[in-house]
C-alpha positions in Angstrom: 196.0 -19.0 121.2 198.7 -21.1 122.4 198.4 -22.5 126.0 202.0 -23.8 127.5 202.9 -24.6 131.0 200.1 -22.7 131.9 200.5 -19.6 130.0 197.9 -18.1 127.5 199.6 -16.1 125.0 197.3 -13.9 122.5 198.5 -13.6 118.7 198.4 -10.3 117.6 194.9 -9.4 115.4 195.0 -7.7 112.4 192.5 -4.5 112.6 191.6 -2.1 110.3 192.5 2.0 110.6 189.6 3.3 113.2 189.0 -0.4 114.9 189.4 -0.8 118.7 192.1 -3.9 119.9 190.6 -5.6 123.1 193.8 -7.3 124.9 192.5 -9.8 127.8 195.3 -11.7 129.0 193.7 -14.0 131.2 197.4 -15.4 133.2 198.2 -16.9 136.6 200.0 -13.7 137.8 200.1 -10.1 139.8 201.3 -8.0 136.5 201.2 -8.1 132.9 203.4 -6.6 130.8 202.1 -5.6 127.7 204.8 -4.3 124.9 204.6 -0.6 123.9 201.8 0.3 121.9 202.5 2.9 119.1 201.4 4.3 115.8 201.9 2.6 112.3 199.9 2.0 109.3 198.6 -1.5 108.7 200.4 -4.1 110.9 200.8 -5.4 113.9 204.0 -7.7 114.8 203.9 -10.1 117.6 204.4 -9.2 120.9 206.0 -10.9 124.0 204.9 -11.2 127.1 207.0 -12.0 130.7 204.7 -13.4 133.3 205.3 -14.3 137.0 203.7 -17.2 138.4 201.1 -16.3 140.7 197.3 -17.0 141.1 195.9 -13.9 140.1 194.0 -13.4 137.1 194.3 -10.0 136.1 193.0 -8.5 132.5 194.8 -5.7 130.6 193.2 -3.8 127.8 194.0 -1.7 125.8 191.7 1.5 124.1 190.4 2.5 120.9 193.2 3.2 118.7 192.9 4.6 115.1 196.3 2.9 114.2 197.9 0.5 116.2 201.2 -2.0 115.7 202.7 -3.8 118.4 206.3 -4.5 118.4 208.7 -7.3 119.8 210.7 -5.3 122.9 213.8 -6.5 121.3 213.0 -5.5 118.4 212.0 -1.8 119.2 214.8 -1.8 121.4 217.3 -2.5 118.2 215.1 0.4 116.2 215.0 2.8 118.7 218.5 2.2 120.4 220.6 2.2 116.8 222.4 5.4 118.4 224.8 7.9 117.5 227.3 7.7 115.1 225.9 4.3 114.0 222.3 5.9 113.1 223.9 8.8 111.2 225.9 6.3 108.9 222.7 4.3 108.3 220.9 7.3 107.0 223.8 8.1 104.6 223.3 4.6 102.7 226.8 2.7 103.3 225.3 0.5 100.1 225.5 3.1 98.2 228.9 4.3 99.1 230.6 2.5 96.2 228.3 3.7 93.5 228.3 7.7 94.9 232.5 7.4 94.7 232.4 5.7 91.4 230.2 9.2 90.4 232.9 11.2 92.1 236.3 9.7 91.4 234.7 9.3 87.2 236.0 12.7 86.3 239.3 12.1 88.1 240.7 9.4 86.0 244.4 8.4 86.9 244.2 10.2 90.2 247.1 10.4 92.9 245.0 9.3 95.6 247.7 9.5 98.2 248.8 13.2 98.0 245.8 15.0 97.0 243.7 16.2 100.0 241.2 17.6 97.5 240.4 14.8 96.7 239.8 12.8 100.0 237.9 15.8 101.4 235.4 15.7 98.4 235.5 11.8 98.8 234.7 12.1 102.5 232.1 14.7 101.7 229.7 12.6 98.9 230.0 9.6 101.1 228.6 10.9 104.7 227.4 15.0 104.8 225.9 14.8 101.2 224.5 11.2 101.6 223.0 12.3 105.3 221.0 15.2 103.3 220.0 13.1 100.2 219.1 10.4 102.2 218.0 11.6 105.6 215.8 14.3 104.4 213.8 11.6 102.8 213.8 9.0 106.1 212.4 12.4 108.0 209.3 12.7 105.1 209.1 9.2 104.5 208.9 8.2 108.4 205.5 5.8 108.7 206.2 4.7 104.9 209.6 2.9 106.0 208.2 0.9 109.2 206.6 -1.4 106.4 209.6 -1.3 104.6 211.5 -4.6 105.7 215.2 -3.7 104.0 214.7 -0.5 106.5 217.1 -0.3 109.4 220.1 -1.9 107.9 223.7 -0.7 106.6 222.7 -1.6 103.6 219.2 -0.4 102.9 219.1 2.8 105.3 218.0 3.7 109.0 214.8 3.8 110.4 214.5 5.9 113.1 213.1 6.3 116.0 211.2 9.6 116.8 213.9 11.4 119.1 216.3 10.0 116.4 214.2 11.7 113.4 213.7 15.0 115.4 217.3 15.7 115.5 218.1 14.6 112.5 217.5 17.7 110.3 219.2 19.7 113.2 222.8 17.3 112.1 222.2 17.6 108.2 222.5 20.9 108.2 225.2 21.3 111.2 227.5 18.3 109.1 227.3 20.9 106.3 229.0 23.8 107.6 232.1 22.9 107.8 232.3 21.8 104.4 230.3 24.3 102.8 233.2 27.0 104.3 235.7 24.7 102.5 234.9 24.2 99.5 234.0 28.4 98.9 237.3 28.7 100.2 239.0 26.3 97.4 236.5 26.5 94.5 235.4 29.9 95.3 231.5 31.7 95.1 230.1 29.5 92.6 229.9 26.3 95.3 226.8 28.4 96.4 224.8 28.0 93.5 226.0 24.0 93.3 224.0 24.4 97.1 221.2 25.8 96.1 220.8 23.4 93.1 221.3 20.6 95.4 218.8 21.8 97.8 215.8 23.1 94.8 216.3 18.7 94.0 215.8 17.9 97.4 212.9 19.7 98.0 211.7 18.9 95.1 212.0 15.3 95.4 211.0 15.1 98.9 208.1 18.0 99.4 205.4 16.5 101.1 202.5 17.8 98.7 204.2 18.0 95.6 206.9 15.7 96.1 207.9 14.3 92.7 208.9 11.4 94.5 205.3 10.6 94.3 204.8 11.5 91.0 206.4 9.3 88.1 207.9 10.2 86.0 209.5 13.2 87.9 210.5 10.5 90.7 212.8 9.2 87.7 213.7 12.0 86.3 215.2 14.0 89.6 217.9 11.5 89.6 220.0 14.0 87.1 220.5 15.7 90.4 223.1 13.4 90.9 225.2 15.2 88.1 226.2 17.6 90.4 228.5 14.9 91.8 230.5 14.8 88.6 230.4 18.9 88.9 232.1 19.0 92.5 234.7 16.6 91.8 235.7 18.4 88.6 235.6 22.0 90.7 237.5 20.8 93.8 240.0 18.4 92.1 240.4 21.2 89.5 239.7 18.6 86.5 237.8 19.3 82.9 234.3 18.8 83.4 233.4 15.2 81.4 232.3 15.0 78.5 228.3 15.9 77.6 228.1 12.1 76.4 229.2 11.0 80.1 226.9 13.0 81.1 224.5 11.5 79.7 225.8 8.0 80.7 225.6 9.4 84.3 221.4 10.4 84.1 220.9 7.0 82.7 222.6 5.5 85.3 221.4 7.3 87.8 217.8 6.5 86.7 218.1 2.8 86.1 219.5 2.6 90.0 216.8 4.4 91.1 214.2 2.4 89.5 216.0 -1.0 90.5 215.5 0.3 93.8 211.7 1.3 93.3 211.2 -2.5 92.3 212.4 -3.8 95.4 210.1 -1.8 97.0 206.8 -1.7 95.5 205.0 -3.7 98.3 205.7 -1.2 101.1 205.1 1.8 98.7 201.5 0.5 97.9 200.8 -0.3 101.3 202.1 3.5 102.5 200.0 5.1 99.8 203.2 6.1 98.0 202.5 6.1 93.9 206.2 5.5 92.0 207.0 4.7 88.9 207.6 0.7 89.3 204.0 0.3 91.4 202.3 2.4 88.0 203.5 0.7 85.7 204.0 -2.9 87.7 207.0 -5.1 88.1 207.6 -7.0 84.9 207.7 -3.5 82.8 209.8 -1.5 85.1 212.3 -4.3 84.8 212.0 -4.2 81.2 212.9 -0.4 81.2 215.9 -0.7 83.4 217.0 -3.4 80.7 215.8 -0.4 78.1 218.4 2.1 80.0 221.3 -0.1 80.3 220.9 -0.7 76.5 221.1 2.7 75.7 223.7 2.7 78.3 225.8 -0.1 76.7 225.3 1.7 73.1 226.9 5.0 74.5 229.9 3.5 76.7 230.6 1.5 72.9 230.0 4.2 70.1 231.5 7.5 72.2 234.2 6.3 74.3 235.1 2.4 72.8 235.2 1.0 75.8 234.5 -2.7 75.5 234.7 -4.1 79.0 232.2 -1.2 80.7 229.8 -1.4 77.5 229.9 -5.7 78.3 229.0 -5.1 81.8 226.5 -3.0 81.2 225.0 -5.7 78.0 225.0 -8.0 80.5 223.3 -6.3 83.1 220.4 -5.7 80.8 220.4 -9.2 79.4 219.9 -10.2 83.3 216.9 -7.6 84.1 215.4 -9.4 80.8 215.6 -13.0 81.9 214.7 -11.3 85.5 211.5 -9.9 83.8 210.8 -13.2 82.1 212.0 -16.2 83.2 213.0 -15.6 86.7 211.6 -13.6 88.6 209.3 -12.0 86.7 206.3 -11.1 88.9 207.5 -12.5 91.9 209.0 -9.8 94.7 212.2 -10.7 96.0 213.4 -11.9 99.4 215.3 -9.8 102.1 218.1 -12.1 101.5 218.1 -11.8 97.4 217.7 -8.6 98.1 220.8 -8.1 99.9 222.7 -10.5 97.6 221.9 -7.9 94.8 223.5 -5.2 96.2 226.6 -6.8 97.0 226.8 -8.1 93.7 226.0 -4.1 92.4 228.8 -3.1 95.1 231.5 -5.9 94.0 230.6 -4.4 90.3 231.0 -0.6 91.2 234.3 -1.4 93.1 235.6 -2.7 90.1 234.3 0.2 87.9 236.7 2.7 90.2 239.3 0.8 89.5 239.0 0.5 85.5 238.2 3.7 85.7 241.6 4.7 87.8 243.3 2.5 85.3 241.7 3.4 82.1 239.9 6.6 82.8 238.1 6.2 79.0 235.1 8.0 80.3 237.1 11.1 80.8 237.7 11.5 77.0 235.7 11.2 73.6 237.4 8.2 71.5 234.9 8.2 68.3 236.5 5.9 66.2 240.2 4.4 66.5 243.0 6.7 66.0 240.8 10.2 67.0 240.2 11.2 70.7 238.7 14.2 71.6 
């Protein structure tokens, strides 16, 4: 307790699920405002209190409650308040905007951006509607899990949503998809409905809240080929040969080791939420060991297949850092909200630049074996 110009201000207590919380603000005032009271899982933030001077002593308590977190005013009112179109862009992961059109515009190569509207519309599509039902059907499931989650509620990291927010959420997923759904079976024809119904069997299966593979590594690794169907639509729409198997390939790995990069950064709020991944099984130091493992195999595919020596040195090198990460670095050590952020800048800065050597090059979009024989 903290007593100041005649004010005695309570720290927030730490309680177990089931406990009671016994609030007596003992003050020199008529009213006591006490901060909103609401469920969560194992935390409780500190509160703030506005008192009036007056000579009253008047205690406020507050029940039994089986899981309790109290929250700053400001701060619920930035959670809570994060309306409109500014919500719906947070659930569609603007950090991962630059990866998701790296995935689409791979197939495209040399593409004449400015007088295809194919291409835009697709563009437009992977970014916002298909990144609001990736990513906000798992904000809806995974609710109470990101409230511990401190990269939460950012641009960067994804929203985190009030309840109003979160109710109406599925209702705008599947309302953003109409419009674009009756697009694309008007240019690529009947087919788009069985790219749908893939897209949906991987969201449920990632995010079904009994058998979720989320939840159960190694499917939570292995759904991430889902993101394949990226490199499908872009091919259909733009009406571009599908890539090659190997790139393919390329794209699954990928996919994977930015899924488990991700997985690492969160292992603390998945243990406390119950959540079982594949980085909390198998612990830090050895996921970052297999992301290193994946860009290897990675960096051995972008050389042998397609002879591209800048995207297979960029790749080395991003497994030669996950190594010194795992072992001289970091290593066991969780990273801060502000490393955290630097990291996917730096991953943003690097997929930027991928579109463009891709736009330039476009080596993915061909087989070159050895010199002299392309396929």
């Amino acid at each position: 307790m903290l007593l100041d110009h005649g004010f005695l201000l309570l720290r927030p207590l730490v309680v177990e699920q089931g406990s009671s919380i016994l609030f007596c603000c003992l003050l020199a005032d008529r009213s006591c405002d006490i901060a909103e009271v609401f469920a969560s899982q194992e935390i409780i933030r500190h509160t703030q209190r506005n008192w009036k001077s007056r000579n009253v002593f008047k205690p406020c308590i507050v029940g039994q409650m089986s899981e309790t977190t109290v929250t700053l005013p400001g701060e619920k009112s930035r959670r809570q308040h994060v309306s409109g179109l500014s919500f719906l862009i947070q659930v569609s992961r603007p950090g991962l905007w630059s990866t998701t059109a790296m995935f689409y515009l791979m197939p495209l190569g040399h593409a004449d951006f400015l007088r295809s509207g194919r291409l835009w519309l697709g563009l437009f599509f992977v970014l916002f509607p298909l990144g609001m039902l990736l990513y906000g059907v798992n904000d809806i499931v995974d609710t109470e899990g990101d409230l511990l989650n401190p990269r939460k509620g950012t641009f960067l990291f994804g929203s985190r949503g009030a309840r109003d927010q979160l109710a109406a959420l599925r209702w705008q997923i599947a309302f953003v998809q109409i419009p674009f759904l009756a697009a694309f079976y008007f240019l690529v024809g009947p087919r788009i409905l069985w790219w749908y119904a893939t897209l949906l069997l991987a969201v449920g299966l990632y995010n079904a809240p009994r058998f979720g593979w989320k939840g159960r590594s190694p499917f939570d690794v292995l759904i991430q080929a889902s993101y394949l169907l990226v490199f499908v639509l872009s091919s259909w729409l733009n009406r571009s040969p599908q890539l090659p198997c190997q790139a393919f390939v390329f794209g699954v790995l990928f996919a994977m080791h930015s899924h488990v990069f991700g997985e690492v950064m969160d292992i603390e709020p998945d243990r406390l939420s119950g959540r079982s991944t594949t980085a909390t099984l198998i612990g830090r130091v050895p996921a970052k060991l297999f992301i290193a493992g994946l860009l290897t195999i990675e960096t051995a595919l972008v050389y042998f297949y397609f002879r591209d020596w800048i995207i297979a040195g960029f790749l080395a090198i991003g497994a030669l850092w996950f190594v010194l990460d795992a072992g001289v670095l970091w290593k066991n050590r969780p990273y801060s909200p502000v490393e955290m952020r630097l990291f996917l800048w730096g991953w943003n800065i690097a997929a930027l630049l991928g579109i463009f050597w891709n736009w330039s090059h476009g080596t993915l979009t061909r087989l070159n074996l050895f010199s002299g024989l392309q396929q």
